[in-house]
Every structure is written in C-alpha cells, then in structure tokens.
C-alpha positions as CSV (number, residue, x, y, z in Angstrom):
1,X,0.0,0.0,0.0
2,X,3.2,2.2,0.3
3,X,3.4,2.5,-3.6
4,X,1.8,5.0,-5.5
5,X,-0.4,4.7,-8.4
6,X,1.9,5.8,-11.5
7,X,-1.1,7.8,-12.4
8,X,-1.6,10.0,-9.2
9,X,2.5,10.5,-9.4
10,X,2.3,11.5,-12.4
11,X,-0.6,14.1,-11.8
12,X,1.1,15.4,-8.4
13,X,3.9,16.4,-10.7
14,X,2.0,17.8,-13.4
15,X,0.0,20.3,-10.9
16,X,1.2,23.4,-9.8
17,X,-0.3,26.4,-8.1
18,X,-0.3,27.9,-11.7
19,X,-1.7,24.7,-13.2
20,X,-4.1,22.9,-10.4
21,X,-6.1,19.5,-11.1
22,X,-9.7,20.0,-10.7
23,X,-11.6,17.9,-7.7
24,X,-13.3,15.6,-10.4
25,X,-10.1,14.5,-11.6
26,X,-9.0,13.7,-8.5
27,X,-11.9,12.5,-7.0
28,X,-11.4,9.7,-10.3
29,X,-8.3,8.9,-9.6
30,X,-9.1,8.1,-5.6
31,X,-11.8,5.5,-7.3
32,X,-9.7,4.5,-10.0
33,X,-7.5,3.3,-7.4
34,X,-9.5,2.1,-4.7
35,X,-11.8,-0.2,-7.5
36,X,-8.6,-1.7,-7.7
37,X,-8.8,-3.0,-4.3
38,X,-11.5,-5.8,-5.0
39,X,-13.7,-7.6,-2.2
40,X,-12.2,-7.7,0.8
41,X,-12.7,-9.7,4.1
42,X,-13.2,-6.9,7.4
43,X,-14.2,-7.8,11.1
44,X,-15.2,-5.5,13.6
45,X,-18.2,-4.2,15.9
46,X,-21.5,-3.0,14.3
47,X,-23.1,0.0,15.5
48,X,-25.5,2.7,14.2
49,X,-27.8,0.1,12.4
50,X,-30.0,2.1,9.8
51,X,-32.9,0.4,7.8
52,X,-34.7,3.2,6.2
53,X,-38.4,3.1,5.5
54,X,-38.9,1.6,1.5
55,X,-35.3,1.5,1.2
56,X,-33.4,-2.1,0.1
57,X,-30.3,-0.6,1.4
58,X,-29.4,-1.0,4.9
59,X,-26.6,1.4,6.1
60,X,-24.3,0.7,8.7
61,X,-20.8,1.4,10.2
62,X,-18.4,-0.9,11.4
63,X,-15.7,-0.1,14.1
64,X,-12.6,-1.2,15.2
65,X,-12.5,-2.2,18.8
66,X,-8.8,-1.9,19.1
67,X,-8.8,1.6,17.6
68,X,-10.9,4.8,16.9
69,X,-11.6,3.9,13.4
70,X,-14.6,3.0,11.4
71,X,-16.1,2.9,8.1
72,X,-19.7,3.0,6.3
73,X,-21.2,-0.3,5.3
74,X,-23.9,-0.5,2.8
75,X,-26.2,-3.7,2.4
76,X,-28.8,-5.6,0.6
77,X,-31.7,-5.8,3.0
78,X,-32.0,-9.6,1.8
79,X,-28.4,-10.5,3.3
80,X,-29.5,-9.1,6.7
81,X,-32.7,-10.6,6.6
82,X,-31.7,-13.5,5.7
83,X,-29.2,-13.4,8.8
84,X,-30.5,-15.6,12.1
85,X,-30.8,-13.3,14.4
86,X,-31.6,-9.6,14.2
87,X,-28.6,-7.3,13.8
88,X,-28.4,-5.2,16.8
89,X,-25.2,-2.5,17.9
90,X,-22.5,-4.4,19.5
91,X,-22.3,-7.5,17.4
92,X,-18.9,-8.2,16.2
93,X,-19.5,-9.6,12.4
94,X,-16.9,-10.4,9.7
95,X,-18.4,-8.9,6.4
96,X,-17.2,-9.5,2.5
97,X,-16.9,-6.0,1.1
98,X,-16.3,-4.3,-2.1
99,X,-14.4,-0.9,-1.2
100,X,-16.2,1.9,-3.3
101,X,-15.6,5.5,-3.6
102,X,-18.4,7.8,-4.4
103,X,-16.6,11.0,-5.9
104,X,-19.7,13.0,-5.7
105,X,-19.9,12.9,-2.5
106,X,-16.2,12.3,-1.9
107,X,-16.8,9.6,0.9
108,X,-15.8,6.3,0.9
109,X,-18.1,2.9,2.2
110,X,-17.7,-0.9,1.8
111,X,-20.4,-2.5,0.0
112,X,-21.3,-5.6,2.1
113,X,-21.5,-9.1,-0.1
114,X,-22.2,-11.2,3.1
115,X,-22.3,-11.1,6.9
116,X,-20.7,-13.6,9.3
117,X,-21.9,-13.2,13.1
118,X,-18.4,-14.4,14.7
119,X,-17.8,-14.8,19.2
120,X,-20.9,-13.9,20.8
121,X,-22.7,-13.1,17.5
122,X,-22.5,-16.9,16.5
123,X,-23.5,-18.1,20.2
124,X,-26.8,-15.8,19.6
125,X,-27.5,-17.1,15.6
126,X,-27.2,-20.5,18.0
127,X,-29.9,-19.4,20.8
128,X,-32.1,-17.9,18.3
129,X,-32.8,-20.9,15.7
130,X,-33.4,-22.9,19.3
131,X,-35.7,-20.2,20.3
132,X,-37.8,-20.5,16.8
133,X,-38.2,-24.5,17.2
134,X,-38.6,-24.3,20.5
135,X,-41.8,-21.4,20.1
136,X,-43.1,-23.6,16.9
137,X,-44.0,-26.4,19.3
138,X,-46.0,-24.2,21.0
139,X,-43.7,-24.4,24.0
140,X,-43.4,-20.1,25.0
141,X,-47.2,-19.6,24.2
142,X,-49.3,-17.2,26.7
143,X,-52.1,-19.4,26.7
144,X,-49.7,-21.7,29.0
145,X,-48.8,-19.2,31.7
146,X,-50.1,-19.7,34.9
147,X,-50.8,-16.5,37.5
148,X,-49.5,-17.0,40.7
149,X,-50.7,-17.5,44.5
150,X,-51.5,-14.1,46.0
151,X,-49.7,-15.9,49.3
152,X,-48.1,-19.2,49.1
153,X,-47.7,-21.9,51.6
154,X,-44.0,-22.1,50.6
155,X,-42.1,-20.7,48.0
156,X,-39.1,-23.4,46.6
157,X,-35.4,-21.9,45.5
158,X,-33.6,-23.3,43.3
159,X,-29.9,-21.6,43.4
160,X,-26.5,-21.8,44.3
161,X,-25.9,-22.3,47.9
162,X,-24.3,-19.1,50.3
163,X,-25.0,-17.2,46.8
164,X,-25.9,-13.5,46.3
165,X,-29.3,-14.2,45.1
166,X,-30.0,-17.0,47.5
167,X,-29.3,-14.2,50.2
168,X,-31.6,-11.5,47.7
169,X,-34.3,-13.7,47.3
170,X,-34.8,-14.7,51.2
171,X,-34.2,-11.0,52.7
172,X,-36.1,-8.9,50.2
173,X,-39.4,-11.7,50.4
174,X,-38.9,-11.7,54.2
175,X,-38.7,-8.1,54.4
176,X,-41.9,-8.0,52.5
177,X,-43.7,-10.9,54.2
178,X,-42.0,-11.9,57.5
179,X,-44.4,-15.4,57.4
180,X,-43.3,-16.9,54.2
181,X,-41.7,-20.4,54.0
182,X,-39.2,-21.1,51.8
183,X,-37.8,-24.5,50.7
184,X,-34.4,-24.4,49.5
185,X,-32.6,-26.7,46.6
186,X,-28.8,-26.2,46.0
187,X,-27.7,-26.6,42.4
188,X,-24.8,-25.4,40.4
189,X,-25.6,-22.1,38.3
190,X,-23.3,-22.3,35.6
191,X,-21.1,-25.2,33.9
192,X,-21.9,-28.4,32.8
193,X,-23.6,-29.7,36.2
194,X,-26.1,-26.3,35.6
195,X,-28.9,-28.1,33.7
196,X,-29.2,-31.5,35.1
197,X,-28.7,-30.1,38.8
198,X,-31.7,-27.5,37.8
199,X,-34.1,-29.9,36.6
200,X,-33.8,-32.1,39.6
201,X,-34.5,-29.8,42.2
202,X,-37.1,-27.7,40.3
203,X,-38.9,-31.5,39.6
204,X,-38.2,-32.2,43.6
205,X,-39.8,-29.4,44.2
206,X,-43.0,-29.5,41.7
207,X,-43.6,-33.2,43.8
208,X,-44.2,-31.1,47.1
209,X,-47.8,-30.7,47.4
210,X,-47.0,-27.7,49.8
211,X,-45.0,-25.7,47.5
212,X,-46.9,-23.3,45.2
213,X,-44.0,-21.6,43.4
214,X,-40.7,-22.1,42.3
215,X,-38.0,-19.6,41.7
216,X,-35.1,-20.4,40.1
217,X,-32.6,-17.4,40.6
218,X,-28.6,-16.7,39.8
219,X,-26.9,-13.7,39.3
220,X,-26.0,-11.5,36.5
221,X,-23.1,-12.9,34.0
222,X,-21.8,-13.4,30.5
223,X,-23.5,-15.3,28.0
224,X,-21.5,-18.5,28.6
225,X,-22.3,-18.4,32.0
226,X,-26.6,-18.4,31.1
227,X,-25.9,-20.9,28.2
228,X,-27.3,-23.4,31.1
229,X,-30.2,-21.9,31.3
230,X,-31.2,-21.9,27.8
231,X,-30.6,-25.7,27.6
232,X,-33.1,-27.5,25.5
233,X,-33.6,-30.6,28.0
234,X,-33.7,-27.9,31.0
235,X,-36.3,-25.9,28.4
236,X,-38.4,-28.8,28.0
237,X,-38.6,-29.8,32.2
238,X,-39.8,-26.6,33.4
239,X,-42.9,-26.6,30.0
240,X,-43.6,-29.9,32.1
241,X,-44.1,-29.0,35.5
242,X,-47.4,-28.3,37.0
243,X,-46.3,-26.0,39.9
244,X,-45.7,-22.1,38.4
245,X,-41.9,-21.1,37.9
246,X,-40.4,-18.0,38.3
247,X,-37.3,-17.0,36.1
248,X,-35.0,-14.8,37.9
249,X,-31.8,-15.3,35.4
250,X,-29.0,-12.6,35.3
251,X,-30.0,-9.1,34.9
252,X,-32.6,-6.8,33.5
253,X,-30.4,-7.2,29.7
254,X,-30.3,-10.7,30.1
255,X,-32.6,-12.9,28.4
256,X,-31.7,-16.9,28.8
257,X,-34.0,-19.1,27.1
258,X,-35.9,-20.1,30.4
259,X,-37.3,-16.6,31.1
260,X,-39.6,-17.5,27.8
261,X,-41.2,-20.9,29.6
262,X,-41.1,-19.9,32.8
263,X,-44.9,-18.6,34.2
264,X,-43.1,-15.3,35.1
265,X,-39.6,-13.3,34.1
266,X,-37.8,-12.0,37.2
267,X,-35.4,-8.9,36.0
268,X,-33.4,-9.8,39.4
269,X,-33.6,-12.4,42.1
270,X,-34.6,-9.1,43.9
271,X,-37.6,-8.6,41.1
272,X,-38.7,-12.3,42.1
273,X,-38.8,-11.8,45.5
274,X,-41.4,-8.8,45.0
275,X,-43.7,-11.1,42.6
276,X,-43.8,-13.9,44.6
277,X,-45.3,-12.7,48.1
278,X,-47.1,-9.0,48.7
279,X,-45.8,-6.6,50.9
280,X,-47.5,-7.0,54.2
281,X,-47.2,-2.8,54.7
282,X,-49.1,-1.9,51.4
283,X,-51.7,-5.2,52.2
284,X,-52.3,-3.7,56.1
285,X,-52.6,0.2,54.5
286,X,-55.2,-1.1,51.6
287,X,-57.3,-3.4,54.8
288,X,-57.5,0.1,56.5
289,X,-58.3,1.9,53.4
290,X,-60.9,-0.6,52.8
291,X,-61.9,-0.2,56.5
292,X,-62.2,3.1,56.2
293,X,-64.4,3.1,52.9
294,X,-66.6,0.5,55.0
295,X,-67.0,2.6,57.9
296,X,-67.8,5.4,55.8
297,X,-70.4,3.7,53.4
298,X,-72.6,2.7,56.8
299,X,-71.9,5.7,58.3
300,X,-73.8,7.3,55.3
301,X,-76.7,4.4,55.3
302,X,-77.1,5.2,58.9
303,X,-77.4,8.8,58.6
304,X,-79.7,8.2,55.3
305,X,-82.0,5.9,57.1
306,X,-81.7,8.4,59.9
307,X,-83.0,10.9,57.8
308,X,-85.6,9.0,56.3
309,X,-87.1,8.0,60.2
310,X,-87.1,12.0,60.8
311,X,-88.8,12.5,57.4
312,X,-91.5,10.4,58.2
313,X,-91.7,11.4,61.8
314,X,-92.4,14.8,60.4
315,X,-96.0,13.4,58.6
316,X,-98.7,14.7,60.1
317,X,-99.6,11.0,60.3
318,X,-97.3,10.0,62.6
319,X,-97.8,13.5,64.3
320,X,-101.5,12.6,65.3
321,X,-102.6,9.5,64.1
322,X,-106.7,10.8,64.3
323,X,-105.6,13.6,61.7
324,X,-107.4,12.8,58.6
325,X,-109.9,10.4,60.8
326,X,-112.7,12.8,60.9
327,X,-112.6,13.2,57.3
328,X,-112.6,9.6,56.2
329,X,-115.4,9.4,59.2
330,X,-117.8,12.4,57.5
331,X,-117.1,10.1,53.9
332,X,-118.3,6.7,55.7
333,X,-121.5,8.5,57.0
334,X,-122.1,9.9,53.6
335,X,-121.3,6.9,52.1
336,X,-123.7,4.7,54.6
337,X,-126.4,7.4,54.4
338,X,-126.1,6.6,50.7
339,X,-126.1,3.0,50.8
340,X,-129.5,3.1,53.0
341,X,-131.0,5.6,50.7
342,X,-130.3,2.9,47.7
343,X,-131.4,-0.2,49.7
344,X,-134.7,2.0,50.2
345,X,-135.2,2.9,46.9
346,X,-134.3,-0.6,46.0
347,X,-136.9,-2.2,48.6
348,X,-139.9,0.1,47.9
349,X,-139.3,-0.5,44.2
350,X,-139.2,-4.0,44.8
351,X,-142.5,-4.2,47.1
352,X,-144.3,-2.2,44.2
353,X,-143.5,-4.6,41.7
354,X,-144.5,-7.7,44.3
355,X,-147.9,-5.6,44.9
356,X,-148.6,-5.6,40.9
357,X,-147.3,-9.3,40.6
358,X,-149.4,-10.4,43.5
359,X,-152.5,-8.2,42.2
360,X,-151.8,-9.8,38.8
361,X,-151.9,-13.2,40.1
362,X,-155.4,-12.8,42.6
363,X,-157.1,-11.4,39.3
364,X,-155.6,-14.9,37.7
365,X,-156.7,-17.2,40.5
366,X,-159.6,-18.9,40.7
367,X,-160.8,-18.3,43.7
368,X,-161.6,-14.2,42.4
369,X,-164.2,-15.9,39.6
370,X,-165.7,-18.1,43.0
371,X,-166.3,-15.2,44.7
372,X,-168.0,-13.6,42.1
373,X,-170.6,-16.1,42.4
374,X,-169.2,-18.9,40.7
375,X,-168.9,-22.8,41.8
376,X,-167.2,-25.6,40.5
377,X,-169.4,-29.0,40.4
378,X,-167.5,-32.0,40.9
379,X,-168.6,-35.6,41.0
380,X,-168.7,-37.9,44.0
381,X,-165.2,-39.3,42.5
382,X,-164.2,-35.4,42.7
383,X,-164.1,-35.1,39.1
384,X,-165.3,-31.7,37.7
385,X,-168.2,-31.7,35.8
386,X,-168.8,-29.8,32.5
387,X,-171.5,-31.4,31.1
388,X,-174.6,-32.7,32.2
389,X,-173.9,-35.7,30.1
390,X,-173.1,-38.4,32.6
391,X,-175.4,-37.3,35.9
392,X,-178.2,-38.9,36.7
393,X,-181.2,-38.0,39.2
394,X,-180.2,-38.8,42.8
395,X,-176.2,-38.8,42.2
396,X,-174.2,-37.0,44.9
397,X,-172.3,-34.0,43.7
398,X,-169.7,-31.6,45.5
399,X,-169.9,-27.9,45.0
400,X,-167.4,-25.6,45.5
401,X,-167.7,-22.1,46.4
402,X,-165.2,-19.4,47.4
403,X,-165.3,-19.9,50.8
404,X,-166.5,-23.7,51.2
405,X,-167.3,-26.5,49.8
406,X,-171.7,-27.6,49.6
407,X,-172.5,-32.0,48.8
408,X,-176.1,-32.0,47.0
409,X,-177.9,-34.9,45.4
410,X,-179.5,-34.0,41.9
411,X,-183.0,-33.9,41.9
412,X,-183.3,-33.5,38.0
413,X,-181.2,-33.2,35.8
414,X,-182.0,-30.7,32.7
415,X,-180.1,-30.1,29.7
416,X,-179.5,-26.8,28.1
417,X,-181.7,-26.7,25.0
418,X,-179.9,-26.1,21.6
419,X,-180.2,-23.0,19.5
C-alpha cells in the first residue's frame, strides 16, 4: 500500500499552483484506485444500524474495537434478513466487502456481499434458531402461563448455595412478608452440572404438594455463563411442570431461554422476591383503606335511614294518628247514608213490583171468579163436571164455592136446550 499509483504521481507532478487539477479529476483517480482493491474480508463491531423506511439498502458502520476507526457499510436488506438473528449495535460480524468510492460525494463505504456473526454473534445465531423450534412447538405460548398465588404456603429456590441471590431472594421476600416459608434446593448455576442439577431440584420441588411456586434465581453474567439456562432438556422440564416457575436469570439485559417458559420473568432475584409474596405494609394500608371506605359507606346508610325516620316522623300521620280520621269518618257517613237511601229505593221498588205481581196473580186465580158467584161441580169421584152428560137424578155432587165446599144430590137433571 506504500506505492503510489503511476497515475496519481504523475498528476502530483503535473500540478502546480499555476496549473491545479480539478476535484473531479482527483476524486477519479481516488476511485480508480480504490476499484482496484476488489472484495475484501473486514471484522469488527456493528453500531448505528440504519434500515430506512422503503429503502433495500441498509446502512451501517463498522468499528474497530482496538482503535478509533470505522467505516460506512452498505447492504442488501435480503443479506440481513436472511441473517439468524436480528442485527443489533454491538455484534462483532466479519463482512465481504467491495471498497467503493463515491466521488460525488467524496466519501468512501464498503459495500457488504455477506455477513458472518463471529464470538458472541454466532453463540446468539445459535440461541435464536433454538428459540424459533422451541416457540413452533408451542412451548413459549401465553395461553400456558399460569398467574400466581397471591400468598403461598411455601415458595421453593432453586440456586447456588451461600450465593448473592440466594441471600436477595430470602431478605427482600422476608422483608416483604416476614411469614413466608421457603424450601431451599442447592444446584450449580453455571457449567456443565447447571442443567441436570436445575431440573432435579425444580422437579423435587414440583412433587411437594405444599410448594406453590418455584423460583429459580442466579446472578448476573456473560452469556456462557446463562448458556445453562437456555438448555433444551432444561427448556423442555420446566414446559412440564405443573407447579408455576419463576425465572430470575442474570439481569434486566439478560434474556436466557428459560425466562420465555417460565410462568413469570424476574429482572433480578430481587424482582422475584417482589412477585412472589405481597408486601404486608401496602396489604395492612389497603385493609385500613378498605376499612375506612366501610365505615364510611354505613356511616352514610345510617345517617340516610336516619333521615328517612325523621322524614316520616315529620307526617302529620305520625304527628297525630286521628288527623285525617274525621274526614274519612264524614265520607263513611255519607257513604252509609247513601247505601240506606239505595237499599230503600231498592226495597220500595221491589214491594211495588211484588204488589202488581201479586195483584196480577189474585185477578188470575180462581178463587176471584168463585167469589164472584161462581162454583165448580164435581162428582162424588171429585171429578169436575162440565157437562150434564153423565149425571143422573139422585147422584151425589160436591160444589165448590169461594169460601166452602156444599154436597147435594141432583134432583133433575136438565139439559140446556140447543139454539
């Protein structure tokens, strides 16, 4: 790189302040030159990640970590998409790159070809494809998360014993809940003992019937430390445990596999102590505050029913209970005096039309014709006689008269003569 281009020598000798290049023929030359280059092979640290909105470039600039250097990467957006995982500031890549020089604009970039994640960049690519298998069975789904206890009879731990978060998890729920009962299983928290250890004392613990949650809590560290944690078989025993599990892995930028299965993500074994019991100082200030609002609700329906007593006390009715007497008294003599005069009207109406019915049925009867003078012959077998067909001289006859009743014998008997 120490030899110059016979071209550019050539020009620096040919200008002169009396005989300048222009910037275009420079700004060719640069190109010229740097074209020359061909695809190249860079590693370093991404940062300032650009995808613009309807763009297929994205632009980016990679550093170097070792020095305070850095260049401008342009990029397909189908070679980052078609990357793993997500490129995010920070990762350390290894890109092929065509140098090119823009003379417009006089800057220069590298135009990417293809992106390698290397270190912790490959370890992710890794965790991620995991992750997408994992969440296709179905195995991160909400629908699976269970709430948990308001207070439960015991709370299990699984972490490393005399550990910093063993220590957080106890003082900080204690401090919150002097009462709870925690059951403690010792495990290693990183290496290769991590996952098997894990998965037997989180399945001892989901076989105590008195243990409603499990928390399963380390420290902070790097991302071999929380590979562990992100352990496929380890993945697979907490989805199958029926007692809830809280994930209190690392800190709040850490994000080991488990904190997607787990019921609950803890940013700290701190965080997990809060979520699993309530604070017994904000539980005894919201029993007052409900206290309060009791005492306050039937203080109210006291004094409303009070009012309503001294309401009605206030009726005249209650006052004197004869007010208004005298006046439904004056309406039931009215009221009577009209009932009589009706049943009156209704009797002597009544007695008229017997008198005419009964006058109608005398002027009917026989016994008015008798005592006009007529009688009713009958013979001695009482029956009446209308013709003097039949009756002989010396037969026995009954007469009836209105007020009797005369037996005769016939002396003659003397038909009426025909007209």
């Amino acid at each position: 790189m120490s030899a110059v281009p016979t071209s550019l020598t050539a020009m620096a000798l040919d200008t002169s302040p009396e005989h300048p290049a222009p910037v275009r023929q420079i700004a060719q030359a640069i190109g010229g030159w740097v074209d020359r280059l061909g695809a190249v092979w860079v590693e370093g640290q991404l940062t300032q990640v650009s995808r613009r909105g309807g763009s297929n470039t994205v632009f980016m600039t990679l550093r170097d970590k070792l020095a305070d250097i850095s260049i401008a990467l342009t990029c397909p957006r189908a070679v980052v998409d078609s990357l793993p995982t997500p490129l995010v500031d920070g990762a350390q890549i290894v890109v092929q790159a065509k140098p090119t020089f823009y003379p417009n604009r006089g800057t220069l970039s590298l135009s990417v070809r293809e992106i390698r994640l290397v270190g912790e960049g490959e370890l992710l690519a890794r965790l991620e494809r995991r992750r997408q298998l994992l969440a296709a069975e179905g195995l991160f789904a909400d629908a699976l998360k269970r709430p948990l206890p308001f207070l439960p009879r015991s709370v299990g731990l699984v972490t490393a014993q005399n550990s910093a978060a063993e220590k957080d998890v106890l003082e900080n729920a204690r401090r919150r809940w002097p009462g709870v009962s925690f059951i403690t299983k010792y495990a290693t928290m990183q290496g290769p003992r991590c996952a098997e250890e894990v998965m037997a004392a989180c399945q001892s613990l989901d076989g105590d019937p008195g243990v409603d949650v499990i928390v399963i809590a380390r420290g902070g560290g790097s991302l071999e430390d929380l590979l562990p944690f992100s352990d496929e078989a380890l993945i697979r025993c907490i989805h199958q445990l029926t007692t809830a599990v809280v994930s209190a892995i690392g800190h709040e930028q850490d994000s080991p596999l488990l904190d997607l299965v787990a019921d609950l993500r803890a940013s700290t074994p701190t965080d997990a102590a809060r979520r699993v019991v309530p604070d017994v100082s904000e539980q005894l200030a919201l029993v007052g505050r409900a206290r309060d609002r009791l005492r306050y609700a039937l203080r109210r329906h006291i004094e409303s029913e009070a009012h309503q007593i001294m309401a009605m006390r206030q009726r005249s009715a209650l006052r004197d209970p004869r007010v208004g007497l005298d006046d439904r008294l004056s309406e039931i003599t009215l009221l009577r005096d009209r009932s009589r005069r009706s049943l009156g009207h209704r009797l002597d109406r009544g007695q008229a039309e017997l008198e005419q019915q009964l006058a109608r049925v005398r002027a009917l009867s026989p016994l008015a014709t008798l005592r006009r003078g007529y009688a009713v012959v009958s013979d001695a077998d009482g029956r009446a006689l209308s013709s003097v067909t039949g009756v002989e001289s010396g037969a026995t006859i009954h007469v009836r008269v209105a007020d009797g009743r005369i037996t005769a014998t016939t002396e003659t008997v003397t038909p009426m003569e025909e007209r």
